[in-house]
Structure formats: structure tokens, C-alpha cells
C-alpha positions in Angstrom: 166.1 8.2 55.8 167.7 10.1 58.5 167.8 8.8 62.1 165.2 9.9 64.6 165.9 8.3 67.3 164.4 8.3 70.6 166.7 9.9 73.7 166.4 6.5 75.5 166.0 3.5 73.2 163.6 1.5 74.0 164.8 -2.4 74.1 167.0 -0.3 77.4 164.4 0.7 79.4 162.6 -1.2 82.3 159.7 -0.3 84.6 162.0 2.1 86.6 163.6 4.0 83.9 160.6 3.8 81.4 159.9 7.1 79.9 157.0 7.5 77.1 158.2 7.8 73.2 157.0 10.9 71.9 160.2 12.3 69.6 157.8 11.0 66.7 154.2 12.0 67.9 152.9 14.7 66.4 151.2 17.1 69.0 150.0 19.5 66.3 147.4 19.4 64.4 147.7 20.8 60.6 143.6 20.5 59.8 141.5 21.5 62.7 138.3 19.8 60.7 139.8 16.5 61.4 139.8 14.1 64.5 143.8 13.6 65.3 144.2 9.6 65.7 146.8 8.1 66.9 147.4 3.7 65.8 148.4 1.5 67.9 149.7 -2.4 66.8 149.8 -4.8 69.5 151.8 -7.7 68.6 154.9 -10.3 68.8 156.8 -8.9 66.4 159.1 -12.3 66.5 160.4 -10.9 64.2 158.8 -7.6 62.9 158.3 -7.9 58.9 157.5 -5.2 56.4 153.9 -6.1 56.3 153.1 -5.1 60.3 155.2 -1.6 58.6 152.7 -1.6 55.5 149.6 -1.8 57.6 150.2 1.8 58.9 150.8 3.1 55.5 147.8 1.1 54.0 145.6 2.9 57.1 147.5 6.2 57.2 146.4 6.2 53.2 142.8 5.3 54.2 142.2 7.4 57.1 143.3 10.7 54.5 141.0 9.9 51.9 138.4 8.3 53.6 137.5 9.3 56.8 138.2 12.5 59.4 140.7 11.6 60.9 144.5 13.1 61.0 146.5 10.5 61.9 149.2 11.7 64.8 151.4 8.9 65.1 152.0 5.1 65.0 152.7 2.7 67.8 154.3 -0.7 67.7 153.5 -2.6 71.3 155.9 -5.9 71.7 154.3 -8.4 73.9 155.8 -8.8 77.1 158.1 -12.3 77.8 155.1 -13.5 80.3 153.3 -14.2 76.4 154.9 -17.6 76.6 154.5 -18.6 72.2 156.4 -20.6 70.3 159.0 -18.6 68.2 159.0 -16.1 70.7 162.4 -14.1 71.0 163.2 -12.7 73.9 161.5 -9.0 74.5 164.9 -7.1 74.4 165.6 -8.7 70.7 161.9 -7.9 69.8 162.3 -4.3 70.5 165.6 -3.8 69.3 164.4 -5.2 65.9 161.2 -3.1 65.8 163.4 0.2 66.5 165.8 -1.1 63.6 163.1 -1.0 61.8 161.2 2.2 62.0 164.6 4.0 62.1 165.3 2.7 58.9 162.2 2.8 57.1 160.0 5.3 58.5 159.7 9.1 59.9 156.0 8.9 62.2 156.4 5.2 63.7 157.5 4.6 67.2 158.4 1.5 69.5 156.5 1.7 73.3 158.8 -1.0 75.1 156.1 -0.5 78.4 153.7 -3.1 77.2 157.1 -5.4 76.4 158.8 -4.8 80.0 155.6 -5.8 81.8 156.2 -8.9 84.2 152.8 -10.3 83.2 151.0 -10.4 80.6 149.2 -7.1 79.5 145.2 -7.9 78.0 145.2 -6.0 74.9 142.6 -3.6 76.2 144.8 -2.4 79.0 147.6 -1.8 76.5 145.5 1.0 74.9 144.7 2.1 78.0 148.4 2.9 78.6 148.1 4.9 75.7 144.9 6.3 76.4 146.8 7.9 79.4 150.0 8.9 78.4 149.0 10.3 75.4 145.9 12.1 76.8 146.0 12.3 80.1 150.2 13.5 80.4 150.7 15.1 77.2 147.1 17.1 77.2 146.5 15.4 73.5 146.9 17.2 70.4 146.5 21.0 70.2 144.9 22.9 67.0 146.3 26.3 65.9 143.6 28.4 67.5 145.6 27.0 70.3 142.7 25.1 72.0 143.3 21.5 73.1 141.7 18.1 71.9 141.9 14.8 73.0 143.5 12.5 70.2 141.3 9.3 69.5 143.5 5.9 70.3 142.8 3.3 67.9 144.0 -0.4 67.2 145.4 -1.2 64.1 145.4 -5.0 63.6 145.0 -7.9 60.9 141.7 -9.5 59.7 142.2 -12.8 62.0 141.1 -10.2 65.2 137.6 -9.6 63.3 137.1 -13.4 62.9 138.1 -13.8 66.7 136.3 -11.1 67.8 133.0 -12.3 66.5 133.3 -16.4 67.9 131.1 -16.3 71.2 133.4 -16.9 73.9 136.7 -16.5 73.0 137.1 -12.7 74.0 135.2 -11.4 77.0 132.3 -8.9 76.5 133.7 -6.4 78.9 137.5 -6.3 76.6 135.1 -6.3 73.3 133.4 -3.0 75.0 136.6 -1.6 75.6 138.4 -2.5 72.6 135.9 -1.3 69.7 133.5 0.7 72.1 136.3 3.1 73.5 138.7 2.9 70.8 138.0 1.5 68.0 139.8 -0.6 65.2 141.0 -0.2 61.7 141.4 -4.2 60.5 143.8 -4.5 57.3 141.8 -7.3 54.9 143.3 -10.4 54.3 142.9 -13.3 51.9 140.8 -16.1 53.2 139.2 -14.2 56.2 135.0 -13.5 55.7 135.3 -10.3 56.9 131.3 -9.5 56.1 130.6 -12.6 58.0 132.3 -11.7 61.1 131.2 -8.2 61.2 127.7 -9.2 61.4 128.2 -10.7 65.3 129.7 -7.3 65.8 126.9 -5.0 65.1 127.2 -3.0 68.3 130.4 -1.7 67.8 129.8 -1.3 63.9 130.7 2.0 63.4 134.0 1.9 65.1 135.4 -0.7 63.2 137.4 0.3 59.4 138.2 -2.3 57.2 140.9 -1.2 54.9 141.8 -3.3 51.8 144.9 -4.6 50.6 145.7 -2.9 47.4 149.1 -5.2 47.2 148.1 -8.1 49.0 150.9 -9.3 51.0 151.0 -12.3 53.4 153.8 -12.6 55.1 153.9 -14.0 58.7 156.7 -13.5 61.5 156.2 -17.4 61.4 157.0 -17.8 57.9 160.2 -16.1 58.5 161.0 -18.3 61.3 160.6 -20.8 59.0 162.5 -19.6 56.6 165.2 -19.3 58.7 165.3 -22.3 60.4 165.7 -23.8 56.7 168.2 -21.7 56.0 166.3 -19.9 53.6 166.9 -16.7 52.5 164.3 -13.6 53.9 165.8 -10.8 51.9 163.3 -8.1 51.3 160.6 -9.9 53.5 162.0 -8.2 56.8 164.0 -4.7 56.8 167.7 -5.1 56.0 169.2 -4.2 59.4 167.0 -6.4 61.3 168.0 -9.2 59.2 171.4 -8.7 60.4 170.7 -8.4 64.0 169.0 -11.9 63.5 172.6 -12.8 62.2 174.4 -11.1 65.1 171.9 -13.1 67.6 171.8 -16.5 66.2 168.3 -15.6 66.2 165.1 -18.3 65.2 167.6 -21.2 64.7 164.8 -23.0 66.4 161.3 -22.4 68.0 160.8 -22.2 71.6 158.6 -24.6 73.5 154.7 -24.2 73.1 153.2 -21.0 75.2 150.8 -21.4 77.7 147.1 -19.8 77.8 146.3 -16.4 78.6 145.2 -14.4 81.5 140.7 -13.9 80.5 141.2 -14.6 77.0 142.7 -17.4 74.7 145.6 -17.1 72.8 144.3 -17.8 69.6 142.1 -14.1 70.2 145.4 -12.4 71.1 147.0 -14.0 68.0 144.8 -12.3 65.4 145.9 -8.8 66.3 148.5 -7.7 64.6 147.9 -9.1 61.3 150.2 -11.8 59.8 150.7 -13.9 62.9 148.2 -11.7 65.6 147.9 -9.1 68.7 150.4 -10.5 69.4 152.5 -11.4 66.3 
């Protein structure tokens, strides 16, 4: 696939050079009957695998032949190094192996490194925010060709495990919950072993802004598998793009986990976790 890449890459940029990735949003919209979306996946990315990669293609698949929605663009968002988690590489390795990866394997995803450059932590909610604004608010949204302007709905994309968090009383905030899947919305890629059903049925309020797209080829690989494997010196070939592998190899990379994190700023961990998919928001 032919190189797309950004003018400034990403795992370079800090909070006074950041500049918003849009070489790979499409501004455009080709069916003016449709709602232009744009997907966002929060995670750790430590490191990325080819199933947080399959998620957007399982959703892009399900949004055209299921719903009215053009989808615009796709979005990883690395957790910043104030996400203190085991396994967790350091945030210029995480983006520089997400942008390996969508370089190499796809033409519509992007890597945002603002979430990532962050000096705290960044509440998931806030995150779409971010993109809420840019998107929105500095680029004007998505344009249809009568040449009249509309604003493009933001949406998380995440794994199963955020349903099944979502839905336990207490562990995210009611206020984030509102803001999450009242404002934006979520499409949640199945998994085996999560009771989807079950946990949708604490959720009723935002009901209708939550898709649940199945796994046609399920897949369950974890960024913490592939630690594992790696730590064993086991080999991850065809779990985890090609030149990402060998930037692991470059980097002495996962040799070891990191010490435990420590909680979150209004919500636990474990929420956070579940976001992403294989290993969570933040994954």
C-alpha cells in the first residue's frame, strides 16, 4: 500500500508543535443521505495488534450495510505516559508503532498523538471531546456536494469489556456515561465470553446510541498476549503488523513488564481497560 503519511509524524510532536492529523480524513461526503461518522479507539496500544486494525474494518463494514452512517475517518488515541499499566511502553514507541501500522496496512486510519502527549491523564470522555472540536469546530465538519456544511458525528469504537464496565454501578461516573454514549455514541465489537444482552439492559438510556457489531472471524488477541509472547520468546508473526514487529526488535521492546499502574483520575482502571477491545480504552 502506498505511503500516506502525515506532514508531521505523530510520535514527534509535543503540546507546542501538535498539529491535528487530517491527511487521511475525508471532508467530503460521497452520499448526502448518510450521517458522515468519524471512529475513534482509545487505547494502550502496548503494542498495537491487527485486531484493534480489524475492529474498524468489522464497523466500517457494519455502518455501510447497516446503518446511515458514512464513515469519514478512523482515529487511533494512545494513552498518555501519566496511564501508569503494566506493559506499558513508553508513549513515543506507542505511537511510532501505531503509525507503522496504519501506513502499512491501511489508506483511512490515522494516529492523534494529542491524547498521548498529554502530561496527565486524559478521561476518555474528554478525548472525544478533542475530537469533537477539532474535527467540528476547526475544520467546519464534513461538506456535501450541494456545498452546504454538516457536522460529522464522533463516535467510540471499543471492545465488549467497555459494555460490561459501563453497565457495573459505580465504576464509571454518570456524568462520563452521559457524555460518552449520550453525546457520541459507541459501536462495541462482540467478543467471546462477554453477555453483551446482559449489560445492555443497565444501559437503557443511552440504548439507541450504542451498535454492537459481531465478529464474523472471531479473533482474540490481546496487546498482553503479545507481551507475553514476547517475553517467552515466542514468535508473534502475523498477530501484530510486520514492521512493528521489527521496531519491537530495534527497541528491545516488552522484554519485561513495567511495574503495576496506579488508579485513575474519577474512574477505575479496570473501566478504562475495556475500551479498546483486546486489552481496553486503553489497551
Amino acid at each position: 500500500m502506498a505511503s500516506n503519511l502525515p506532514l508531521q509524524s505523530a510520535s514527534l510532536q509535543t503540546l507546542q508543535n501538535y498539529t491535528f492529523p487530517r491527511h487521511r480524513l475525508k471532508l467530503s461526503q460521497s452520499d448526502p443521505s448518510k450521517k458522515p461518522l468519524v471512529l475513534v479507539a482509545c487505547g494502550s496500544f502496548s503494542p498495537i495488534t491487527y485486531l484493534h486494525l480489524r475492529m474498524f474494518e468489522m464497523v466500517s463494514d457494519y455502518c455501510k450495510f447497516n446503518t446511515e452512517f458514512e464513515v469519514m475517518g478512523g482515529y487511533l488515541s494512545p494513552v498518555s505516559d501519566a496511564y501508569k499499566k503494566a506493559g506499558l511502553a513508553a508513549s513515543t514507541h506507542r505511537l511510532r508503532m501505531c503509525e507503522l501500522a496504519v501506513d502499512q496496512t491501511s489508506d483511512w486510519l490515522s494516529v492523534d498523538p494529542w491524547e498521548t502527549i498529554q502530561s496527565d491523564y486524559m478521561p476518555t470522555a474528554k478525548v472525544l471531546d478533542h475530537f469533537e472540536h477539532e474535527i467540528n469546530e476547526v475544520l467546519g465538519g464534513a461538506e456535501r456536494p450541494d456545498g452546504s456544511r454538516v457536522p460529522i458525528q464522533i463516535s467510540l469504537l471499543a471492545g465488549a469489556d467497555l459494555i460490561q464496565t459501563m453497565s457495573t454501578p459505580g465504576v464509571w461516573s454518570e456524568a462520563d456515561l452521559n457524555r460518552i454514549l449520550g453525546n457520541y455514541g459507541s459501536f462495541i465489537v462482540e467478543r467471546n465470553g462477554t453477555d453483551i444482552d446482559e449489560a445492555l439492559t443497565n444501559l437503557q438510556p443511552w440504548k439507541d446510541k450504542i451498535y454492537v457489531v459481531p465478529q464474523l472471524v472471531h479473533n482474540d488477541i490481546s496487546s498482553t498476549k503479545i507481551r507475553m509472547f514476547l517475553r517467552r520468546e515466542m514468535s508473534v508473526q502475523y498477530l501484530i503488523p510486520a514492521p512493528v514487529i521489527q521496531y519491537i526488535q530495534e527497541n528491545n521492546l516488552y522484554e519485561e513488564d513495567s511495574a503495576s499502574s496506579v488508579g485513575s483520575k474519577g474512574i477505575s482502571k479496570g473501566a478504562e481497560d475495556s475500551a479498546a477491545g483486546s486489552s481496553g480504552s486503553k489497551s
